[in-house]
C-alpha positions in Angstrom: 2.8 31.4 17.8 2.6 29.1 15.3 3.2 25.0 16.1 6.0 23.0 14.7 4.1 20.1 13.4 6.2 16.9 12.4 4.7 15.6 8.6 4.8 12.1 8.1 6.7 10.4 5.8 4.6 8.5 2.9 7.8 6.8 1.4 7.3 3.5 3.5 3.8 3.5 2.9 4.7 3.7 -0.7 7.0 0.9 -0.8 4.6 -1.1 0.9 2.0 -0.4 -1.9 4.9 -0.9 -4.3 5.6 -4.4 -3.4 1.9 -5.2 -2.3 1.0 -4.1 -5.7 3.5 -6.8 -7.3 3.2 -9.3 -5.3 -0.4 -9.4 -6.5 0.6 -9.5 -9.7 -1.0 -6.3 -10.7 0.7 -3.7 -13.2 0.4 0.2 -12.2 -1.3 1.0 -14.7 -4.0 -1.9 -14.2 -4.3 -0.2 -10.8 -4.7 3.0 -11.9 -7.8 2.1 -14.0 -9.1 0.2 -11.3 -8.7 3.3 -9.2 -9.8 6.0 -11.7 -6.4 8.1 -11.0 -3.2 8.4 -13.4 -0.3 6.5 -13.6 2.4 9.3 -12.8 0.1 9.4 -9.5 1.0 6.0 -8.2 4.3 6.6 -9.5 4.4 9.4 -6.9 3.2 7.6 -4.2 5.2 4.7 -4.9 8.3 6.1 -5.7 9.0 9.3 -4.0 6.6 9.2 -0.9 3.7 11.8 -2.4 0.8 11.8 0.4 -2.0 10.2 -1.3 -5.5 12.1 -0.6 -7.7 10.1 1.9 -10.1 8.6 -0.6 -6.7 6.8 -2.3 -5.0 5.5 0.9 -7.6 4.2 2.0 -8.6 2.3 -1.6 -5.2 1.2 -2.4 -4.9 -0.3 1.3 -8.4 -1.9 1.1 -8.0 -3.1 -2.2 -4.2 -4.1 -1.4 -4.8 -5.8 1.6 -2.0 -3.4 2.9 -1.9 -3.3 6.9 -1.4 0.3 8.1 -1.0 0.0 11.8 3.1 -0.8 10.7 3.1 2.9 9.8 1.3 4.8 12.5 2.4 2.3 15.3 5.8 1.4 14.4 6.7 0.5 18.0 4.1 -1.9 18.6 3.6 -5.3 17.7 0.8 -5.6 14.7 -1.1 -9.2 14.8 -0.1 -9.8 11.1 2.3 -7.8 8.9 1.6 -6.7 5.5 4.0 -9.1 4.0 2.0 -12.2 6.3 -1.3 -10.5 5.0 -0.2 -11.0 1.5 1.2 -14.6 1.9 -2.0 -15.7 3.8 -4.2 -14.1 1.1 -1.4 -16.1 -1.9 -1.9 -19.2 -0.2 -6.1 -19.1 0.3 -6.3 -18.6 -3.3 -3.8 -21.2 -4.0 -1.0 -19.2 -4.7 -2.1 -18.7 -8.2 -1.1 -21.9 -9.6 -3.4 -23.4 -12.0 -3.4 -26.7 -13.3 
């Protein structure tokens, strides 16, 4: 008897990188060559929710700053959401203002 097994969505997770991604200030394709993968590969990821292999979830949160526990603990309080991540992480490095 085979188990019905519910498959997690990826298009939040996506979005997150998305945005995390801009707010950084960093273009897909820069990412893509800091990440050794192709472009239409983000895209995927990004855009319509493609599960990323291990290895790339776990670089493009790392190197993102993206919080996870938002997607496998929805229910639960996280101590700092991605969006407060990325603000405190703006504001350390001066917000990217230069004078």
């Amino acid at each position: 008897m085979k188990q019905d097994k519910v498959k997690y969505d990826f298009k939040a997770f996506g979005q997150a990188i998305k945005e995390a991604r801009k707010a950084k200030g960093i273009s897909r394709n820069q990412l893509t060559d800091r990440l050794n993968i192709a472009p239409r590969y983000i895209a995927s990821i990004e855009n319509s929710g493609q599960h990323p292999s291990l290895q790339i979830f776990y670089e493009l949160v790392t190197f993102l700053d993206v919080s996870v526990d938002q997607f496998f603990f929805p229910n639960e309080e996280t101590e700092k959401s991605t969006g407060r991540r990325q603000l405190d992480s703006l504001l350390a490095d001066g917000g990217g203002v230069t004078r």
